[in-house]
MARDREN-458548 format. One line per 8 residues: their letters; for each residue x, y, z of C-alpha. Coordinates in nm, 2 decimals. Layout:
A	X/Y/Z | ...
***
This chain:
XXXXXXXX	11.09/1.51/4.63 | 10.78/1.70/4.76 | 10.49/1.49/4.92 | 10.18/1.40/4.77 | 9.80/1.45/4.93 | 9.61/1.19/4.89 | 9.23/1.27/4.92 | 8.97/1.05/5.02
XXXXXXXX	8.61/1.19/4.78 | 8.44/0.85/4.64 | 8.19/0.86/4.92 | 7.83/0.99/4.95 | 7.76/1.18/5.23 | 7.43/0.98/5.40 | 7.38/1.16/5.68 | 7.44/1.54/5.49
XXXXXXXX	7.19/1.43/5.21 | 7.40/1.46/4.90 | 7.76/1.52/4.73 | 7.89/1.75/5.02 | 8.24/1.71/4.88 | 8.10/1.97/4.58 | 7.90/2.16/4.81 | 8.04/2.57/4.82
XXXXXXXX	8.08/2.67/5.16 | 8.40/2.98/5.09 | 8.28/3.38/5.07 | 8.40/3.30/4.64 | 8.22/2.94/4.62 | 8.47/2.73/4.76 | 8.47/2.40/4.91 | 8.57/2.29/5.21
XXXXXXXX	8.82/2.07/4.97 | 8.99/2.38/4.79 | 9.09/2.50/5.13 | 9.26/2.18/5.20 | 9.40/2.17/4.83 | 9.54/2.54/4.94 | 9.70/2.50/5.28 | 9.92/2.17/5.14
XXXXXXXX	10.03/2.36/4.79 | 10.20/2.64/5.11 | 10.30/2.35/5.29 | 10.50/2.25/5.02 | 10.28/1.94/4.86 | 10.40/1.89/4.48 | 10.06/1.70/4.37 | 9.70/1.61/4.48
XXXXXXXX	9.51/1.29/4.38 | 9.19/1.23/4.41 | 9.03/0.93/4.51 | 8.65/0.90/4.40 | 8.35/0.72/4.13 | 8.41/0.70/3.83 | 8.04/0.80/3.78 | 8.15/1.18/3.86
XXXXXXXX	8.49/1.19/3.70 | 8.37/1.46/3.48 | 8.19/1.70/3.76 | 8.54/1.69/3.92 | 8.72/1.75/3.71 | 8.47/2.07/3.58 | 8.47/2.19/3.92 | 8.84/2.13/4.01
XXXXXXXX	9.10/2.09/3.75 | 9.00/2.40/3.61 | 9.03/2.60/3.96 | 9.38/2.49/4.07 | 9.50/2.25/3.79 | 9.73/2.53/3.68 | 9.88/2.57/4.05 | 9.95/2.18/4.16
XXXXXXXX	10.00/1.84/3.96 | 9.67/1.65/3.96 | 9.51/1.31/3.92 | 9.27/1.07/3.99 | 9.22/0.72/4.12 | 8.86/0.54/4.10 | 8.74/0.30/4.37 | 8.46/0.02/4.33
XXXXXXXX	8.35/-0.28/4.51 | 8.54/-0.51/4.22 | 8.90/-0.38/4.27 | 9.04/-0.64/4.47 | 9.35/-0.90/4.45 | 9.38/-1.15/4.23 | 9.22/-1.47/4.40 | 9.01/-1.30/4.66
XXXXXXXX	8.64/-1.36/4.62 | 8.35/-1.15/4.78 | 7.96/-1.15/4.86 | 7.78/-1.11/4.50 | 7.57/-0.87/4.70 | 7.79/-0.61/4.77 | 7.81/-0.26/4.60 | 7.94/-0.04/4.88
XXXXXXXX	8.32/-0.02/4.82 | 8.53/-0.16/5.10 | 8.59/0.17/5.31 | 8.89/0.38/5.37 | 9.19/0.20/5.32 | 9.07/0.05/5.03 | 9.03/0.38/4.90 | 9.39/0.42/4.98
XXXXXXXX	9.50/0.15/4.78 | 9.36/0.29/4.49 | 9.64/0.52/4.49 | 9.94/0.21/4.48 | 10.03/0.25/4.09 | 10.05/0.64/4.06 | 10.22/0.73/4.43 | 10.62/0.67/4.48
XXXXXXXX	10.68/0.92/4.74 | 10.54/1.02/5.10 | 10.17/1.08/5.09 | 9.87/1.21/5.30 | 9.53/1.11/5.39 | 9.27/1.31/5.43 | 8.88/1.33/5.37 | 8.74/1.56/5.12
XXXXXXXX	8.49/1.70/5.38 | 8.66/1.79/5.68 | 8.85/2.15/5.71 | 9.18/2.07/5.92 | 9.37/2.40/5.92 | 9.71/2.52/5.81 | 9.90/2.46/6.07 | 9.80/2.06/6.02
XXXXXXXX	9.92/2.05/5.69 | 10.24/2.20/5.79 | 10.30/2.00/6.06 | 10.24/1.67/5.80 | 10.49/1.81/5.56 | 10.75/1.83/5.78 | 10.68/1.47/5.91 | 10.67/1.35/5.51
XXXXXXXX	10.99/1.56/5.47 | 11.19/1.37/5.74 | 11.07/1.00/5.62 | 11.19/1.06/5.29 | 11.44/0.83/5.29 | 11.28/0.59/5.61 | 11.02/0.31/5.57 | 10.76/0.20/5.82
XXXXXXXX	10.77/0.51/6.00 | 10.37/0.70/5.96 | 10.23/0.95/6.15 | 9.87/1.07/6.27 | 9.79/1.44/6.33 | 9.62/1.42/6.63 | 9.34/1.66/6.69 | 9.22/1.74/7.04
XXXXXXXX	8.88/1.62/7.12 | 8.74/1.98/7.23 | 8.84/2.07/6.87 | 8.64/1.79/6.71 | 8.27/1.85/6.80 | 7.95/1.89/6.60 | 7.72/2.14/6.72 | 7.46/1.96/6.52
XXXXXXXX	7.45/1.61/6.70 | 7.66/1.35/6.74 | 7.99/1.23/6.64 | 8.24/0.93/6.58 | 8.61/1.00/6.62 | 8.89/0.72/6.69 | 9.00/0.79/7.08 | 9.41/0.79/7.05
XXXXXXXX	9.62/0.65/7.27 | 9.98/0.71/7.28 | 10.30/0.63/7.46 | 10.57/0.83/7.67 | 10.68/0.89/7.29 | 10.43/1.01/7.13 | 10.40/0.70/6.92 | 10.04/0.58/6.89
XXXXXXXX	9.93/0.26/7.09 | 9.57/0.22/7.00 | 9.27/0.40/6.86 | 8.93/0.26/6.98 | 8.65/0.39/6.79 | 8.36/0.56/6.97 | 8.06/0.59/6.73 | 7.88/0.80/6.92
XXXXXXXX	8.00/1.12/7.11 | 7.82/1.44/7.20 | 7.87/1.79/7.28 | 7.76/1.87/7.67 | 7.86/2.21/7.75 | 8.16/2.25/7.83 | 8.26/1.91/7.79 | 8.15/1.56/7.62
XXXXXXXX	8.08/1.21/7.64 | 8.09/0.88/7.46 | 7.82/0.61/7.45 | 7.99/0.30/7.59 | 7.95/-0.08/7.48 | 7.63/-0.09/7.70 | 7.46/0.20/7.59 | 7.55/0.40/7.86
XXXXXXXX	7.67/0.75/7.81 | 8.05/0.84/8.00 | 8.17/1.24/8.04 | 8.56/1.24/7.91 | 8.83/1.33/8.16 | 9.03/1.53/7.92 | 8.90/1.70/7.63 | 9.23/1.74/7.52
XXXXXXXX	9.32/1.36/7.48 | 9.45/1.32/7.07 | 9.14/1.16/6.83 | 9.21/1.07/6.49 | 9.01/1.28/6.24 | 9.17/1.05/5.90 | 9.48/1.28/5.83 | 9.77/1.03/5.82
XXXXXXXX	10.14/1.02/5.66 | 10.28/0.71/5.53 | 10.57/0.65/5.27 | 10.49/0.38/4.96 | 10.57/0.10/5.15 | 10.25/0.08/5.29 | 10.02/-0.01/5.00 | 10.20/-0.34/4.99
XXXXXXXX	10.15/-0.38/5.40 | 9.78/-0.30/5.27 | 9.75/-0.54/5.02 | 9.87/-0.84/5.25 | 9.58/-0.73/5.51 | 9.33/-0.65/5.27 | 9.34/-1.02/5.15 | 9.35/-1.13/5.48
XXXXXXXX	9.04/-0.94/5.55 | 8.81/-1.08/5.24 | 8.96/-1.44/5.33 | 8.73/-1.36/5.66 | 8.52/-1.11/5.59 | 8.48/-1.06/5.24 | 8.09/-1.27/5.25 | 8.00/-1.00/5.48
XXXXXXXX	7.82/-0.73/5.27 | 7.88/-0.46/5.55 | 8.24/-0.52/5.64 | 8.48/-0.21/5.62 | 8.84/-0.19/5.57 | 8.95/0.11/5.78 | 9.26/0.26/5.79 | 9.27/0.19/6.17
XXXXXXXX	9.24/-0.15/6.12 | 9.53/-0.16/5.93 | 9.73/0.05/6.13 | 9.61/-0.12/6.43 | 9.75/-0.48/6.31 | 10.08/-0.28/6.22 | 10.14/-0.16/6.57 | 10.06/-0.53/6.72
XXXXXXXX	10.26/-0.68/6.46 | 10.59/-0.46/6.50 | 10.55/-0.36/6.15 | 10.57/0.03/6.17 | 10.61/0.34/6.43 | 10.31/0.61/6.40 | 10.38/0.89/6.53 | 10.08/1.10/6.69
XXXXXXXX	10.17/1.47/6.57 | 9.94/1.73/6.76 | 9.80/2.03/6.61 | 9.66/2.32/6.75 | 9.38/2.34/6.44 | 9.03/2.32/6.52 | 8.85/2.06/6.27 | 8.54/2.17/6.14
XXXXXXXX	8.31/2.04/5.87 | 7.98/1.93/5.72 | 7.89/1.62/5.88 | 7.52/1.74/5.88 | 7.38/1.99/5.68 | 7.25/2.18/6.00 | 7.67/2.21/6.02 | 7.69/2.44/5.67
XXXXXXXX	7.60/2.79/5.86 | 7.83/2.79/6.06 | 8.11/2.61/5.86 | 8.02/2.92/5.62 | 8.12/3.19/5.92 | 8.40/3.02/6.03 | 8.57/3.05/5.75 | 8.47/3.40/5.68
XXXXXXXX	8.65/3.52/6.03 | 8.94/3.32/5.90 | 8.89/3.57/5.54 | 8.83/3.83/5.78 | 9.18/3.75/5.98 | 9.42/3.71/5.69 | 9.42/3.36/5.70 | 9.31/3.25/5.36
XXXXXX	9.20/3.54/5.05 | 8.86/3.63/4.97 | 8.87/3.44/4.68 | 9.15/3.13/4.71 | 9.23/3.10/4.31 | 9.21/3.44/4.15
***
């Protein structure tokens, strides 16, 4: 049974100003998405759902199903603040949806087989996806047992401004410990540092350590592990308007809990992507010298 990618598109992208999931960035008018879409159908991926508003179902599917619905199996999940468990009650306020791995769970009803996360706007290389499917490949049969691809840090970085990226930890292993989020990390040189819990700015060590950039594996299993947390998290936070329900939260209370082994997979690709729109530019060359060096076609679908 080939693996499924699972691809996280319902958000807006505040800081880039606009649908940057859509945006062309390819030498042919591609998005940073089709080259995702491209590197897992070589990896060996069998299908691609996407996860995203309901309110542009129809520019999707204009823009995508008729670019690569003929090479891969596709669908779609919608997420909205009202898709919840039975029971579980929530601020009347909120409109936001509840974050990442409730856009996971959107997924629950139409994925039976190993899956991966990723977000729509961040390019992660074919070497990333090939490591995953050979991960997926080897749980087929297993339960509990996820993965991360680990990116290193000097990979990561923004050229445009700051960044947040979850700061992996991992054991003699390579099983993931802990991921603490640092919101705020910036580009110095040769190097770069994090803003601490005071405010104060700290130089990293190693600019190699593993950060999670939201590319995980996981076998069905885990949308019912996501379910029993998710209530747990709107019994306690669901009056808070601003709560999230991140994907490292879940996998955070798995590790604790002895529920599941994540393996931290590290990948030579160097992330890039459109966090600002000062980052298009250069997003826009980098994948030209890719063209240039045989990596990908001029044009992806033709």
């Amino acid at each position: 049974m080939q693996p499924t990618l699972l691809v996280l598109a319902a958000g807006m992208g505040s800081r880039y100003g606009g649908l940057k999931q859509m945006d062309s960035v390819g030498p042919s008018g591609e998005t940073i998405m089709d080259y995702s879409i491209y590197d897992a159908m070589r990896a060996g991926f069998g299908k691609v759902v996407f996860v995203i508003r309901k309110d542009f179902e129809q520019a999707f599917r204009d823009t995508f199903v008729s670019r690569f619905g003929n090479e891969i199996e596709v669908d779609f999940v919608f997420q909205s603040v009202d898709k919840v468990p039975a029971g579980c009650t929530y601020n009347p306020e909120r409109t936001k949806p509840w974050g990442t791995n409730h856009a996971v769970m959107m997924a629950a009803e139409i994925i039976k087989e190993p899956f991966a996360v990723i977000n729509a706007d961040d390019f992660y290389g074919k070497e990333s996806f090939e490591i995953m499917a050979k991960f997926l490949n080897e749980v087929q049969n297993k339960r509990n047992r996820y993965c991360m691809v680990g990116f290193r840090l000097i990979n990561t970085l923004s050229e445009s401004g700051a960044v947040s990226r979850g700061i992996c930890e991992k054991d003699d292993n390579g099983n993931l410990v802990s991921a603490v989020e640092r919101t705020h990390i910036e580009s110095r040189g040769f190097g770069a540092a994090y803003k601490d819990e005071s405010g104060r700015m700290v130089a990293f060590e190693n600019m190699d350590v593993p950060v999670s950039m939201n590319m995980w594996g996981f076998t069905p299993e885990y949308f019912r592990h996501s379910k029993k947390y998710f209530k747990e998290f709107l019994a306690e936070n669901g009056q808070n308007p601003k709560s999230e329900f991140y994907i490292p939260y879940v996998i955070d209370l798995l590790i604790k809990n002895n529920k599941a082994v994540v393996k931290v997979l590290d990948t030579p690709s160097k992330w890039f992507g459109v966090t600002y729109a000062e980052d298009k530019p250069g997003v826009m060359m980098k994948l030209n010298e890719l063209v240039q060096k045989g990596v990908y076609p001029q044009n992806l679908w033709k």
